[in-house]
DRENPA-3360 file (N, C-alpha, C; in nm, 2 decimals, always signed):
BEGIN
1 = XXXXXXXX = +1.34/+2.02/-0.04/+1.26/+1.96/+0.06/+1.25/+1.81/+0.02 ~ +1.28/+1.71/+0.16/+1.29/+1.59/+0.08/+1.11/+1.53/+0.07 ~ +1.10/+1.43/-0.02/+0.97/+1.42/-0.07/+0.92/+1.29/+0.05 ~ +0.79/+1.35/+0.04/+0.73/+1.29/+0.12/+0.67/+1.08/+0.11 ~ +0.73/+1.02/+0.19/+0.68/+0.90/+0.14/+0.56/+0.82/+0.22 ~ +0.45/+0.79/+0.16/+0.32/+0.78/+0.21/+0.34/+0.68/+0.30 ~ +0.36/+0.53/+0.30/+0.42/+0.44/+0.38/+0.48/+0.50/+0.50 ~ +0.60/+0.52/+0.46/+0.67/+0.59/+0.58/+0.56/+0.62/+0.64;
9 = XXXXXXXX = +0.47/+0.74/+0.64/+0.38/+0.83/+0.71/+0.30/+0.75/+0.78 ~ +0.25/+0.64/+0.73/+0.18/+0.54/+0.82/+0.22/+0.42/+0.89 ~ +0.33/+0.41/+0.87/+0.42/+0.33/+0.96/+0.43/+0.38/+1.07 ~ +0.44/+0.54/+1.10/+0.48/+0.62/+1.20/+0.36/+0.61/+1.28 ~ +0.25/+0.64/+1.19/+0.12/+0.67/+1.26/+0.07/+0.52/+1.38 ~ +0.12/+0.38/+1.28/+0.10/+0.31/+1.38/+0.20/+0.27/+1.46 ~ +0.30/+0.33/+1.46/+0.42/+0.32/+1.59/+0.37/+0.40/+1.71 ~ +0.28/+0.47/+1.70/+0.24/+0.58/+1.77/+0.13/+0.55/+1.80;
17 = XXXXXXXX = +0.03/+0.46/+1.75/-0.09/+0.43/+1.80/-0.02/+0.28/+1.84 ~ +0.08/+0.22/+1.80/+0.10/+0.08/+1.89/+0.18/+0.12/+2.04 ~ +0.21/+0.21/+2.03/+0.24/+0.26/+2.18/+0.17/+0.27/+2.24 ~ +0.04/+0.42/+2.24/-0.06/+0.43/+2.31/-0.16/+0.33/+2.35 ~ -0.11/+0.20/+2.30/-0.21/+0.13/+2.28/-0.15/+0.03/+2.36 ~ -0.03/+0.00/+2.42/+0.07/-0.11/+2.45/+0.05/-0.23/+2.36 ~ +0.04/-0.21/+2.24/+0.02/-0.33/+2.12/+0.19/-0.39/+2.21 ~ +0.11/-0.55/+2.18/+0.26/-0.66/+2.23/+0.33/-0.66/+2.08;
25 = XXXXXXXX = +0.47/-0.63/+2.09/+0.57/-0.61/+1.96/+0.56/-0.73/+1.84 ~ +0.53/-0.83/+1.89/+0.47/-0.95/+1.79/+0.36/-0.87/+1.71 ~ +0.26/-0.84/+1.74/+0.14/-0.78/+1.67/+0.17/-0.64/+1.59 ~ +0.26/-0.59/+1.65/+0.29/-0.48/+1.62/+0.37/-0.50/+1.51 ~ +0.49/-0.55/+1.50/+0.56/-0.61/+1.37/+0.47/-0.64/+1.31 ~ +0.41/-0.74/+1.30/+0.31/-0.82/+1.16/+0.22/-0.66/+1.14 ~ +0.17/-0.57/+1.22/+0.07/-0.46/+1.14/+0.18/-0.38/+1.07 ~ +0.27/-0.38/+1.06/+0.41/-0.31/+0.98/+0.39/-0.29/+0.87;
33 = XXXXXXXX = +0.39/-0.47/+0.80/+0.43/-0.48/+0.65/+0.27/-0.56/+0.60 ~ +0.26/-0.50/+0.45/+0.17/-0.59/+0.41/+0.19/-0.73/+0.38 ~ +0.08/-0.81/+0.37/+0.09/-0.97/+0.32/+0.16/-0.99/+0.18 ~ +0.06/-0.94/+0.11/+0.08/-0.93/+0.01/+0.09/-0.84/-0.10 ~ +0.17/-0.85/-0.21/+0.21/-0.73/-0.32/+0.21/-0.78/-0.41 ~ +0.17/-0.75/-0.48/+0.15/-0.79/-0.68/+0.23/-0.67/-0.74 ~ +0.30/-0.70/-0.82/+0.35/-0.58/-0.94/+0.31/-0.64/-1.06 ~ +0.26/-0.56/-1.15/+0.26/-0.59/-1.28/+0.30/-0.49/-1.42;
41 = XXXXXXXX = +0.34/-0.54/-1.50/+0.38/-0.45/-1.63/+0.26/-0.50/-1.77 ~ +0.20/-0.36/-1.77/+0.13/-0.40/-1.86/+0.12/-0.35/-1.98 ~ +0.17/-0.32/-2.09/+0.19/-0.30/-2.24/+0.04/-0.26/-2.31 ~ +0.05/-0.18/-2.34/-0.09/-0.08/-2.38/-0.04/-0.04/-2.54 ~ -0.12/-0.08/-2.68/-0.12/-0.01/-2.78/-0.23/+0.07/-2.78 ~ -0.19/+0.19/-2.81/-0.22/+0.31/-2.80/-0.29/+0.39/-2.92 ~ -0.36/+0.48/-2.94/-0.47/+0.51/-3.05/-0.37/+0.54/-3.13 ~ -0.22/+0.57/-3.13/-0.13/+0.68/-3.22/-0.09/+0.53/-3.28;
49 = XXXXXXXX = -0.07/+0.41/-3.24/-0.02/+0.27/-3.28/+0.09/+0.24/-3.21 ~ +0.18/+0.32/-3.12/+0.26/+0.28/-2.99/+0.24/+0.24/-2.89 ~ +0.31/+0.14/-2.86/+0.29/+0.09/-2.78/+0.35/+0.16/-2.64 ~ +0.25/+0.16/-2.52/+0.33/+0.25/-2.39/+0.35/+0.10/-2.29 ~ +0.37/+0.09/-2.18/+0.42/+0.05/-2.06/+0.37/+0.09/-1.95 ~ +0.28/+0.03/-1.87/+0.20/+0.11/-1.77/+0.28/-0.01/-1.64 ~ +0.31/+0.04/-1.55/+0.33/-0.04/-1.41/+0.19/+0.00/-1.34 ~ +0.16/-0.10/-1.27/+0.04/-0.15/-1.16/+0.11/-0.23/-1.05;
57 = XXXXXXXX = +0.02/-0.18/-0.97/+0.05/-0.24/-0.82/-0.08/-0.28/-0.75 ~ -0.10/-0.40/-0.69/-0.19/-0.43/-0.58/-0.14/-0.47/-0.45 ~ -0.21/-0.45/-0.36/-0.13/-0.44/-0.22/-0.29/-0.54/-0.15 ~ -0.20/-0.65/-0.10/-0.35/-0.70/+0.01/-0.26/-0.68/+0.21 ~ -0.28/-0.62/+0.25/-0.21/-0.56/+0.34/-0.27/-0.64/+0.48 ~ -0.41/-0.68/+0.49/-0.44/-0.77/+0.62/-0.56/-0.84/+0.57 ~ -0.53/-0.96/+0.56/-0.68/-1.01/+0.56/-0.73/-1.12/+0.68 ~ -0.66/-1.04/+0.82/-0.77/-1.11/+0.93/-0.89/-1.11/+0.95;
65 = XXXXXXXX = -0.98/-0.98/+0.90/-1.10/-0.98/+0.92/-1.18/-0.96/+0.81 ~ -1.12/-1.07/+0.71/-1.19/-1.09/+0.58/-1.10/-1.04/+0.46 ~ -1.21/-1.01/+0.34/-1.10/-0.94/+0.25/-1.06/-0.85/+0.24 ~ -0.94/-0.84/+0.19/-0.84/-0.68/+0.23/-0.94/-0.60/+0.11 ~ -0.88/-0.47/+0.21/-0.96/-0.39/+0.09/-0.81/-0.23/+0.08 ~ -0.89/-0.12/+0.00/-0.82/-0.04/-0.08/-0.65/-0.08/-0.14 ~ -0.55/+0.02/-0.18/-0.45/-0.08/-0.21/-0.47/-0.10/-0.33 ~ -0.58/-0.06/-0.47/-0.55/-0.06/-0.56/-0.57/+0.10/-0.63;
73 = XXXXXXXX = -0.51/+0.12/-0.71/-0.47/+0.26/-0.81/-0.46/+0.25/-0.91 ~ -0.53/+0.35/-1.02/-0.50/+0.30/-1.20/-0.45/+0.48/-1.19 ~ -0.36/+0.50/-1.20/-0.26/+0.63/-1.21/-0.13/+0.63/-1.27 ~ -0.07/+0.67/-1.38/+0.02/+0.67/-1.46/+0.16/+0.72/-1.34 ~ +0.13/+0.80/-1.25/+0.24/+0.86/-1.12/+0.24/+0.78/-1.01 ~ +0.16/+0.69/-1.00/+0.10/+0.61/-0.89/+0.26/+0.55/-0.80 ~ +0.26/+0.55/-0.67/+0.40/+0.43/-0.66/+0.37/+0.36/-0.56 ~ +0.43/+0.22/-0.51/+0.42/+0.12/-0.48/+0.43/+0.19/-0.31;
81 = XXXXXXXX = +0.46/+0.24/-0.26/+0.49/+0.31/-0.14/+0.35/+0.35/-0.14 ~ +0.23/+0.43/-0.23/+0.15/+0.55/-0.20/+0.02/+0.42/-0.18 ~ +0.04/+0.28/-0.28/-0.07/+0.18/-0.28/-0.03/+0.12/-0.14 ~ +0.10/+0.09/-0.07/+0.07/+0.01/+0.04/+0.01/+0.14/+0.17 ~ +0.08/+0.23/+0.18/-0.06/+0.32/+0.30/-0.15/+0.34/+0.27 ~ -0.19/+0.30/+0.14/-0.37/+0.34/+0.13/-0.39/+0.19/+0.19 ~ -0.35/+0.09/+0.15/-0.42/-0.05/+0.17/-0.36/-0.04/+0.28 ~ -0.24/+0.03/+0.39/-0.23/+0.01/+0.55/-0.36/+0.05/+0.60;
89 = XXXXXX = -0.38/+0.22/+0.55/-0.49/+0.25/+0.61/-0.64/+0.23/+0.59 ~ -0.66/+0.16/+0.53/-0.79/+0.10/+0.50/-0.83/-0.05/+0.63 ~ -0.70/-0.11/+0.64/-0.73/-0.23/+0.70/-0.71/-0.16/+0.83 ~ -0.63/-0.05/+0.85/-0.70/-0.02/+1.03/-0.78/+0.04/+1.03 ~ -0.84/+0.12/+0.92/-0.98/+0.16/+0.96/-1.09/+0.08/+0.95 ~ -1.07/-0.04/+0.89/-1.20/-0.12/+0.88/-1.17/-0.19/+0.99;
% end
């Protein structure tokens, strides 16, 4: 089964709410993609004295009606796909 990708899944959701909705394709493009994306690598010594490697992601996805919100995750499995539809779906529900 191919794996599910969280993005994808909300891209679709608003292709399907920018229809029912006759969003004009200008508006509809820009609610697509986020603004902005941070990656970071961040190096963690560890109780054992090794050092691990942790990836982070922040996602600011719309900030027309203020500051973006959700879009951040501290999860070792976390992926850059799963942070930008939480921070899609946060800025259309707010």
């Amino acid at each position: 089964m191919a794996e599910l990708n969280p993005f994808k899944i909300a891209q679709q959701q608003l292709d399907e709410a920018a229809k029912k909705l006759g969003l004009d394709a200008a508006t509809h493009e820009f609610l697509r993609w986020p603004q902005r994306e941070f990656r970071f690598t961040i190096p963690v010594k560890m109780d054992n004295g090794r050092t691990r490697v942790f990836h982070a992601y922040r996602v600011q996805y719309n900030s027309a009606r203020g500051p973006t919100k959700g879009g951040l995750r501290w999860h070792p499995d976390e992926t850059i796909d799963t942070v930008r539809a939480l921070a899609a779906w946060m800025t259309w529900k707010c």
